[in-house]
C-alpha positions as CSV (number, residue, x, y, z in Angstrom):
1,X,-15.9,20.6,30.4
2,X,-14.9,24.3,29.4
3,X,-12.7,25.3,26.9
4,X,-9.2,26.4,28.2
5,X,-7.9,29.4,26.9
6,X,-4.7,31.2,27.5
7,X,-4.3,34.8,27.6
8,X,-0.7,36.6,26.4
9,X,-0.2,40.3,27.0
10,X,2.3,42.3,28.4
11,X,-0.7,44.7,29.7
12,X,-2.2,43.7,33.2
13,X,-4.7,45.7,32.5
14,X,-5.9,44.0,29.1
15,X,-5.4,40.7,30.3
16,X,-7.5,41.2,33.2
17,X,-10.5,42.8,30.8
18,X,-9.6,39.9,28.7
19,X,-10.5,37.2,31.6
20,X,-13.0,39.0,32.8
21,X,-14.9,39.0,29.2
22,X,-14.5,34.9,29.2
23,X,-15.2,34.1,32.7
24,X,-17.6,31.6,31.1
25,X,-14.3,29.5,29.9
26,X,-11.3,28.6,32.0
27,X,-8.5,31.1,31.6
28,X,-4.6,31.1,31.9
29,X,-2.5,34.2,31.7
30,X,1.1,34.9,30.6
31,X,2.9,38.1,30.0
32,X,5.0,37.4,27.0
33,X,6.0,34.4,24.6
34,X,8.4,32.9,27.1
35,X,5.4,32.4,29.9
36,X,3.3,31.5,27.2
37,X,5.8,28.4,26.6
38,X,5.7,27.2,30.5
39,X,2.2,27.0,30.4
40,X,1.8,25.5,27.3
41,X,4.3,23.3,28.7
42,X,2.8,22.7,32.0
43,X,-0.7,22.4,30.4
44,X,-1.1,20.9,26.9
45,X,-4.5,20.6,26.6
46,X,-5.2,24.3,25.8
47,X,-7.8,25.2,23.3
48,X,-7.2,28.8,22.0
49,X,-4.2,31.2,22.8
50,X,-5.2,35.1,22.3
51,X,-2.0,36.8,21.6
52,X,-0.8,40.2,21.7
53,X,2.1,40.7,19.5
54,X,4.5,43.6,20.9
55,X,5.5,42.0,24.2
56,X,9.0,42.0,25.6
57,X,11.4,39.2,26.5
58,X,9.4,37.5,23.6
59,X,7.1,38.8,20.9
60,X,3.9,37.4,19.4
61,X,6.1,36.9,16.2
62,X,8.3,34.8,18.4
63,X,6.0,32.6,19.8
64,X,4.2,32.2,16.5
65,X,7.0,30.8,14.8
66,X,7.8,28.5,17.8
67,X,4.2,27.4,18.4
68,X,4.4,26.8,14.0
69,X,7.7,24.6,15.0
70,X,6.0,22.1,17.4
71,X,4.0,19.7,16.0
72,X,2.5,18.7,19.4
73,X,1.3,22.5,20.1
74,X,1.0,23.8,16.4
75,X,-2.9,22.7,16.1
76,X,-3.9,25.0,19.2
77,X,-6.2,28.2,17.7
78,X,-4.6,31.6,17.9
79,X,-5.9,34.7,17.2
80,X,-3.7,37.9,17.5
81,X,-4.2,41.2,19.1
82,X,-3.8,44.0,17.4
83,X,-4.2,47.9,16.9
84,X,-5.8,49.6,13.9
85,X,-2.6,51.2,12.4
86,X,-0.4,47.6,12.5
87,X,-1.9,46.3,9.2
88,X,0.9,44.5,8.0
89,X,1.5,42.6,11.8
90,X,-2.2,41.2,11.1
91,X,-0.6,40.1,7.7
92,X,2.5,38.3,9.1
93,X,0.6,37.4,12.0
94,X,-1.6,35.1,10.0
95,X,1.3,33.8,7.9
96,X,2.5,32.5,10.8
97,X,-0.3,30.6,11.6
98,X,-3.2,32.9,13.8
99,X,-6.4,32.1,12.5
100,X,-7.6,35.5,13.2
101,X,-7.1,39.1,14.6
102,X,-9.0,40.9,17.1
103,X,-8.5,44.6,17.2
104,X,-7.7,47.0,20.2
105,X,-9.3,48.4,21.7
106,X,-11.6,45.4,23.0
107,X,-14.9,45.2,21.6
108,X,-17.1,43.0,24.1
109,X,-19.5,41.3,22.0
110,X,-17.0,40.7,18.9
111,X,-14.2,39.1,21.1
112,X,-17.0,36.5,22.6
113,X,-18.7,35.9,18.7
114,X,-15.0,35.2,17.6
115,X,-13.5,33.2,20.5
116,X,-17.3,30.9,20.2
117,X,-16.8,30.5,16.1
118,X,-13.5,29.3,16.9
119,X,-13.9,26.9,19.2
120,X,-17.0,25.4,17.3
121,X,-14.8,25.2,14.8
122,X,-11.9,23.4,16.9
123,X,-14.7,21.1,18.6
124,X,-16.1,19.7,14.9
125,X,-12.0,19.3,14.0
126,X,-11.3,17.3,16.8
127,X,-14.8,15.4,16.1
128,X,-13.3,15.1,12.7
129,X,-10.3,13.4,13.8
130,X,-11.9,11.3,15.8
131,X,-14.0,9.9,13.4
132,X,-11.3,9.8,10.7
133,X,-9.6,7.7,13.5
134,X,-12.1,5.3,14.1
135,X,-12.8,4.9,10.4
136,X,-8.7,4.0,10.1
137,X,-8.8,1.6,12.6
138,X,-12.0,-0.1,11.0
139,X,-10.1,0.0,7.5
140,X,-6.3,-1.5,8.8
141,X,-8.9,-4.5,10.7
142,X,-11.2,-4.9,7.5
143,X,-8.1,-4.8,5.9
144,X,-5.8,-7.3,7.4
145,X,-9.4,-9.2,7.6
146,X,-9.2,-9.6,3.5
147,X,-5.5,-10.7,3.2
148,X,-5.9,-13.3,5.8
149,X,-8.7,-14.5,4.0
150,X,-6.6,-14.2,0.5
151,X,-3.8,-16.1,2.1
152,X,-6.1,-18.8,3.9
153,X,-8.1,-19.0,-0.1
154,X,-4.6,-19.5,-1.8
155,X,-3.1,-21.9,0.8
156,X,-6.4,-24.4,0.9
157,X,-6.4,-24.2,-3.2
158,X,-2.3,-25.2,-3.2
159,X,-2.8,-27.9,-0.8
160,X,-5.3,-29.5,-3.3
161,X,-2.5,-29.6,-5.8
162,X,-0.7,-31.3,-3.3
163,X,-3.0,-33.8,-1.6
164,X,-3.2,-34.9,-5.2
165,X,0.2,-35.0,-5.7
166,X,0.4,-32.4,-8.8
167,X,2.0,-30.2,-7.6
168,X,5.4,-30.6,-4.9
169,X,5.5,-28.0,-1.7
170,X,8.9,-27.1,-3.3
171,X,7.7,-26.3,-6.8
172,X,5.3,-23.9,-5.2
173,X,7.9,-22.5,-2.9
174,X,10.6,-22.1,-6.2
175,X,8.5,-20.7,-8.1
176,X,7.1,-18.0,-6.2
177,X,10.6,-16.8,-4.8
178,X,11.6,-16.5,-8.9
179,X,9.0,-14.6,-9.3
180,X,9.5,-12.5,-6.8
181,X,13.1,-11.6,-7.6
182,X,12.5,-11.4,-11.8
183,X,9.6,-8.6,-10.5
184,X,12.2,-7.1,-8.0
185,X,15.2,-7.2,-10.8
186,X,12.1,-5.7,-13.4
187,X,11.2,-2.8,-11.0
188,X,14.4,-1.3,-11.5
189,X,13.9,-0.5,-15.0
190,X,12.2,2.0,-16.6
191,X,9.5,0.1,-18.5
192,X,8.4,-1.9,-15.3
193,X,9.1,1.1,-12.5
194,X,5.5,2.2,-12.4
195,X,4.0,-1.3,-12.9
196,X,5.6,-3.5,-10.5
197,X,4.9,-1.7,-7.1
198,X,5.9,-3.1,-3.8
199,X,1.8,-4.4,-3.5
200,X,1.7,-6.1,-7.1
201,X,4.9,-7.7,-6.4
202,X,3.5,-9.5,-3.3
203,X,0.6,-10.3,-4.9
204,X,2.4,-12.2,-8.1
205,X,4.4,-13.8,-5.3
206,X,1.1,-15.1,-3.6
207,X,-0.6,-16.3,-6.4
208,X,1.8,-17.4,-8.5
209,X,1.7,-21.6,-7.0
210,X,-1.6,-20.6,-8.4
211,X,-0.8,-21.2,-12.3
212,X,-1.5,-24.7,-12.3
213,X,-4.6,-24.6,-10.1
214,X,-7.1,-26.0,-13.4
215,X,-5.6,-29.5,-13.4
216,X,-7.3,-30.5,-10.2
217,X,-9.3,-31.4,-13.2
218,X,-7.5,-33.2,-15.0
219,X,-8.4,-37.1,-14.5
220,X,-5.1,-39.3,-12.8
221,X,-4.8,-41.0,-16.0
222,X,-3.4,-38.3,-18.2
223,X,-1.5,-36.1,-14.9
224,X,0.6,-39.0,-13.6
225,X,1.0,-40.9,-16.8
226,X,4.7,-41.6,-16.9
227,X,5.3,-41.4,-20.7
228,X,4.0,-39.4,-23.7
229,X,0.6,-38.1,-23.8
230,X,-1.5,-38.5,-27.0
231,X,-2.5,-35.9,-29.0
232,X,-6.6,-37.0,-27.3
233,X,-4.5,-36.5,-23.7
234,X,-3.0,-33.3,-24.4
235,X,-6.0,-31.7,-25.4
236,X,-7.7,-32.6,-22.1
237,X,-4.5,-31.9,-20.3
238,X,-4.7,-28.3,-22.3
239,X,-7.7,-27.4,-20.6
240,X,-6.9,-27.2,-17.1
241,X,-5.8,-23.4,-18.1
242,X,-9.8,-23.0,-19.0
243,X,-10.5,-25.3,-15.6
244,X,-8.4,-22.8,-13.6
245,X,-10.2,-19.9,-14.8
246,X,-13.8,-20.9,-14.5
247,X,-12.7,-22.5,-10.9
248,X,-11.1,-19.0,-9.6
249,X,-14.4,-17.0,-11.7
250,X,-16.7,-19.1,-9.9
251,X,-20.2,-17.6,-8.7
252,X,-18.9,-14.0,-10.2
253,X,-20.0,-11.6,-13.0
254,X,-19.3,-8.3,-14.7
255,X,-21.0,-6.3,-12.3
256,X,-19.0,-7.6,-9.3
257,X,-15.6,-6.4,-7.5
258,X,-13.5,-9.0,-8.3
259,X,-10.8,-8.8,-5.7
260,X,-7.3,-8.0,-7.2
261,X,-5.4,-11.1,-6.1
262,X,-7.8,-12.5,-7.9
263,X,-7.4,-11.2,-11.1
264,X,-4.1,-11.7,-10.7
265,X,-5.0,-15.1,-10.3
266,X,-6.5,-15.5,-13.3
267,X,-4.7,-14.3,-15.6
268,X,-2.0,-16.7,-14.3
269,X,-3.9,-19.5,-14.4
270,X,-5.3,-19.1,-18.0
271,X,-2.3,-17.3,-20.2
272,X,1.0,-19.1,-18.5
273,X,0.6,-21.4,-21.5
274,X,0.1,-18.8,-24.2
275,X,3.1,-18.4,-26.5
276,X,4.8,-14.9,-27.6
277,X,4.3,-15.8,-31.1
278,X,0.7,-16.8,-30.6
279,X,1.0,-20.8,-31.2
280,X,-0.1,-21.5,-27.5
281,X,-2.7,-22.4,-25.6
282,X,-5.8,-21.8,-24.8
283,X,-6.5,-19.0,-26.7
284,X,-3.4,-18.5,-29.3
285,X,-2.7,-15.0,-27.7
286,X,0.6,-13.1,-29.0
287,X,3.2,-10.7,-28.0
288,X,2.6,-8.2,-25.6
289,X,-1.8,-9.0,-25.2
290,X,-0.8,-11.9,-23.2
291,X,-0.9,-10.3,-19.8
292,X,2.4,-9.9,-17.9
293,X,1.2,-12.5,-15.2
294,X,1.3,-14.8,-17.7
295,X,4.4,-14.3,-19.4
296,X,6.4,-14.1,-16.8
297,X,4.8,-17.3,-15.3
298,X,5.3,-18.8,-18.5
299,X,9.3,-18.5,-18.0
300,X,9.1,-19.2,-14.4
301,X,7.4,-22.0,-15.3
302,X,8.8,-24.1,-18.0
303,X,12.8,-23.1,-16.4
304,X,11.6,-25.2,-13.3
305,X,10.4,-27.9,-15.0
306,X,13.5,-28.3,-16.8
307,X,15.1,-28.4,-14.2
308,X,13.2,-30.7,-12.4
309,X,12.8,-34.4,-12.5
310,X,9.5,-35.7,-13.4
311,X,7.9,-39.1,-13.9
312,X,8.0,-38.4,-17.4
313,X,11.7,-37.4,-17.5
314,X,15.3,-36.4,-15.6
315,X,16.3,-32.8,-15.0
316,X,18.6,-31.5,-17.3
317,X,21.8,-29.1,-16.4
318,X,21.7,-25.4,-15.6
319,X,23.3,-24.5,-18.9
320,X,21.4,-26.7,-20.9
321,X,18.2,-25.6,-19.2
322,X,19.6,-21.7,-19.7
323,X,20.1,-23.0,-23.5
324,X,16.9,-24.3,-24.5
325,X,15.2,-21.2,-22.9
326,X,17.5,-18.3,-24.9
327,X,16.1,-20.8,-28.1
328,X,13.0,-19.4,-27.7
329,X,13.4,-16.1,-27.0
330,X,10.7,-14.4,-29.3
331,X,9.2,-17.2,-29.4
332,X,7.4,-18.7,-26.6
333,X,9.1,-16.3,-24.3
334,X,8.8,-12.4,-24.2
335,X,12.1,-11.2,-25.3
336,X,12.4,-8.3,-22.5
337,X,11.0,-10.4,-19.9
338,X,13.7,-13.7,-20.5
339,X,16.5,-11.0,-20.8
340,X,15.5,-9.7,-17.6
341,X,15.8,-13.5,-16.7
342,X,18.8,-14.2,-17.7
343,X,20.6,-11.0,-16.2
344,X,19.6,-12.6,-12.8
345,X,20.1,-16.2,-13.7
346,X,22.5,-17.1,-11.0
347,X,20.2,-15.5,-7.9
348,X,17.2,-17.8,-9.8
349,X,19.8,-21.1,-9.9
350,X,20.2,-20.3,-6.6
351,X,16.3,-21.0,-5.1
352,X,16.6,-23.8,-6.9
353,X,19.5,-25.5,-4.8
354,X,17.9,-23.9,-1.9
355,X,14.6,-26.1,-2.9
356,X,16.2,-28.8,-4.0
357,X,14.2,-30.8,-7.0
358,X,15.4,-34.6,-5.6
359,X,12.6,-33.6,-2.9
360,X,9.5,-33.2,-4.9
């Protein structure tokens, strides 16, 4: 198919030359900016525009600035006319957004070289954009691809917690909604702004029902016993942070790209235990080196099991629950972090009488 190329002069004379020079292409003609509009208008899929700039009705200046102005039109190549002595029109022509200038009079054989360099140019753009368009496509599909397969990974690894009855559908549920909103209420201040993006955010959300994923583990005996572990049980009870870990690490090494949910995963899973003043578990990590994952899972975590009845005791009240956490601020709980808590205490009571713990 030939290029299209549209001819605007106010000189019959020139635009017939013109034509005749590029009767290998197919050729429109107007006589100023106005007629160069209406066939725009009328047909789009124009190529190259060679444009004189004194014209009446409307100049080349004119039409520059409205051609600049419409994003469906503004990518078609335009290269101006002009005479030896209009130096600074070739200046302000190109500001405007002409490519390039051909001077009057005509030269044959430098009018064709410049009108084919252009349009080869044009042709490997539009290839360009093709292939940039293809290769989004492929990315949004591979894309989508991965978080389905995330959310199908994290949905078959919850249901093991409850098939086995370690986990309730409503724990999971509670506590990723309160995680959700302490990361929302966090992202509005200055320390976390940066941090917790939109992305991250979803992704603590997903994998937070993910925390206690290690005690799949964890033998019947010690997970369901009704009363007080031993001080042999807790140890094996301690390890289903390690369990968690090695189970979400499986079959990968250093040299690998771990995918970032799962990370995010892991650093649940193995530091929602750890304590701010380093007298947790499994590794005795302290202050800010337990990763934020973790301490904020580790608030999440013990508030909702306060607050819930297990086999191994009732739920307590709000207030008392809101109590025994503020007693260890600094202590097992970042200080920021159960502030930030506490500031939003009533939207976190809140998913917990939405999820009400009598169904777990």
């Amino acid at each position: 198919m030939r290029s299209k190329i549209l001819i605007v002069d106010d000189s019959m004379t020139d635009r017939m030359i013109i034509n005749n020079i590029l009767s290998d292409y197919q050729t429109l003609m107007a006589s100023n900016g106005l007629e160069a509009i209406e066939q725009i208008e009328k047909d789009p899929d124009i190529d190259l525009i060679i444009l004189d700039l004194n014209m009446p009705k409307m100049n080349g200046f004119e039409f520059l600035k409205w051609l600049k102005n419409e994003s469906d039109y503004s990518k078609i190549v335009t290269l101006i006319l002009t005479n030896y002595d209009e130096m600074e029109n070739e200046i302000l022509g190109l500001e405007l957004g002409a490519v390039d200038y051909i001077r009057k009079p005509l030269n044959i054989e430098s009018l064709k070289k410049r009108i084919e360099v252009h349009l080869k140019l044009k042709m490997a753009q539009k290839k360009i954009e093709r292939y940039n368009s293809i290769l989004e496509e492929t990315v949004d599909t591979r894309t989508h691809e991965l978080v389905v397969t995330r959310d199908v990974t994290i949905h078959a690894l919850i249901g093991l917690l409850e098939v086995r009855n370690i986990e309730s559908s409503n724990h999971t549920v509670r506590t990723q909604w309160m995680m959700k909103r302490l990361c929302e209420h966090l992202s509005t201040k200055e320390k976390y702004s940066e941090l917790l993006t939109k992305d991250y955010i979803n992704e603590l959300f997903k994998t937070a029902p993910l925390h206690d994923i290690g005690k799949v583990g964890i033998p019947d005996s010690i997970l369901l016993k009704p009363g007080r572990l031993t001080i042999e049980e807790f140890e094996i009870m301690k390890k289903h942070t390690t369990y968690g870990v090695e189970a979400l690490s499986h079959e990968s090494d250093s040299t690998e790209i771990v995918p970032s949910f799962i990370k995010t995963a892991i650093e649940i899973a193995g530091t929602h235990h750890e304590r701010f003043d380093g007298s947790g578990y499994p590794k005795g990590l302290s202050g800010m080196v337990i990763p934020l994952p973790g301490r904020l899972m580790a608030i999440i975590d013990v508030y909702d099991a306060l607050m819930s009845k297990r086999v191994y005791k009732p739920a307590y009240e709000f207030k008392d629950t809101i109590d025994m956490l503020m007693k260890e601020r600094g202590k097992h709980f970042d200080p920021e972090l159960l502030d930030a808590f506490i500031e939003i205490k009533d939207q976190i009571h809140d998913i917990s009488v939405i999820y009400i713990q009598e169904n777990d």
